[in-house]
C-alpha positions, 0 to 999 in steps of 0.5 A: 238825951241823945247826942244827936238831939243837941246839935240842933238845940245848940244850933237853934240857940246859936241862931237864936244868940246871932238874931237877938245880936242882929236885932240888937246892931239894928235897934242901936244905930243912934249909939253906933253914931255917937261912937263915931262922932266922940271917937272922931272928935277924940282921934284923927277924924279921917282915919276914923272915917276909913275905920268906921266906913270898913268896920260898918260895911263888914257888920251891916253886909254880915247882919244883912246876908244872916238875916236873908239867910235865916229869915223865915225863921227871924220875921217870926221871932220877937225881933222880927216882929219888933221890926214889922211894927218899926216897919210899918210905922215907917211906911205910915209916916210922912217923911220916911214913906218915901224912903220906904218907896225908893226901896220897894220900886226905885232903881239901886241908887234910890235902894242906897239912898234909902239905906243911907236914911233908914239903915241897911238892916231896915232897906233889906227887910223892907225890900224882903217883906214886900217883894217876898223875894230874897234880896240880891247880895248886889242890893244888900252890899249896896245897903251895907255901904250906902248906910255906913258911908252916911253914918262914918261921913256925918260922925267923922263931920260931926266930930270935927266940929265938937272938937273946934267947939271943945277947943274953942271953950 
């Protein structure tokens, strides 16, 4: 093997290592949640929610512009495929259609709001697969924060009140 052939091996194993971690940040937003609640119930909830705010807008606006930058190659992986059928079985259920809308037609604050409900890694793949168009770094950091002001508020609220209920028994 030439020296020259293993850059790009090294440089499609590496894309490869960032879109099976992106994927995975994608699928384990439960989780990342739940860490937010116990560390706020543990902690000084308000500082976890400056934290989890900072720390959740860096990764989702990283995982997002990856994936805007990489995303023939990421629609056509496992992942992305696992996302398209996520996708549409969100478009075809009741309650998650409308968030689906807010991000395809409505206007930034519709785009955020949809974020905030679905996640900001599901809002710029949606946005990107039905428009064919990259998405704006202006939408994908709104994304970013729209989803983890939600995730950081509900986790720091959510650890408040098991900690008065651990405290309470």
């Amino acid at each position: 093997m030439k020296p020259d052939e293993s850059l790009p091996r090294a440089s499609v194993a590496r894309t490869g290592l960032v879109g099976v971690l992106v994927g995975l940040w994608w699928s384990l937003d439960g989780l990342v949640q739940l860490v937010v609640v116990f560390l706020a119930a543990w902690l000084n909830a308000l500082v976890v929610f400056g934290a989890a705010l900072v720390v959740l807008t860096v990764v989702n606006g990283a995982c997002c512009s990856w994936l805007e930058s990489r995303w023939d190659g990421w629609i056509s992986s496992r992942f992305g495929k696992k996302v398209e059928r996520r996708l549409e079985k969100m478009r075809a259920g009741r309650v998650m259609r409308h968030p689906a809308a807010w991000i395809t037609d409505g206007s930034d604050a519709w785009f955020g709001g949809a974020a905030a409900l679905t996640n900001a890694i599901t809002a710029v793949t949606v946005a990107h697969m039905v428009t064919g168009q990259p998405v704006a770094q202006r939408r994908v950091r709104i994304a970013s924060v729209s989803f983890a002001a939600l995730v950081a508020g509900l986790g720091a609220l959510l650890g408040i009140l098991l900690r008065d209920v651990i405290r309470a028994l």
